[in-house]
N, C-alpha and C positions, 0 to 999 in steps of 0.2 A: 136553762134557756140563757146564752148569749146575748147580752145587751149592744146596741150601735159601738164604734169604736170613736172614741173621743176625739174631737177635733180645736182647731183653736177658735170658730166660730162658736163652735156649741161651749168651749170655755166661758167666752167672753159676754154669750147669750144669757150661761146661767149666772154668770158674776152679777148682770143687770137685774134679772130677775130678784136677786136678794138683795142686791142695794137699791132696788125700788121699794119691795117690801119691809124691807127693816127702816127704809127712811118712812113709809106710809105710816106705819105701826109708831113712829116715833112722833108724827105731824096728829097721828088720830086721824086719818083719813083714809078713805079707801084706795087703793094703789092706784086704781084706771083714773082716778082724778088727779093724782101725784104723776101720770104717767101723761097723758092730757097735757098737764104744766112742765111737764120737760121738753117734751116734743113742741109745744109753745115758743119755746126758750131756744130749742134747739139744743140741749144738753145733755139727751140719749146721745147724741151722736159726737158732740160738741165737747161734750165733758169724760163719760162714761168710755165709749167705743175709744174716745181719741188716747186719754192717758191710762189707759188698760194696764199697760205693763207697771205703771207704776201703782196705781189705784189697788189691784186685784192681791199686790203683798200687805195691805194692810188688814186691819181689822173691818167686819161689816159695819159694830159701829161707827168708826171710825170714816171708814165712806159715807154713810147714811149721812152722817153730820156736816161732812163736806156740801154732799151732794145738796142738802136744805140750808146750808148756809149760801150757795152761788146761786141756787134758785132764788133765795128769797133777794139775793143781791141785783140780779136781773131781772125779774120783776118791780124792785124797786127802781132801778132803773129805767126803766118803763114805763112809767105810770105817769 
């Protein structure tokens, strides 16, 4: 069986998908709650989607770490 042919949306969809869950796993918390506070933030689209091309050559830790360090720095910002 033939799987879909790859696209740069479905790239960029699952890149989010594992840098939401490897930052979740990393904060101990459940991702729809970590995903909740980015969409708060604006940083699915804002952080994630926007610097893809760069983001996507690194490591997952290495985004996960990004990605909770600008959260936490926008939410402190915020508060």
């Amino acid at each position: 069986m033939e799987g879909k042919a790859r696209t740069h949306d479905s790239d960029v969809m699952q890149f989010c998908v594992i840098a939401i869950e490897t930052a979740a796993r990393k904060m101990g918390i459940p991702s729809e709650e970590l995903t909740n506070r980015l969409e708060a933030q604006g940083l699915i689209e804002g952080r994630l989607f926007q610097f893809y091309d760069t983001l996507h050559t690194q490591s997952a830790d290495y985004v996960a770490d990004d990605i909770i360090e600008t959260l936490n720095n926008y939410e402190n910002d915020h508060e």
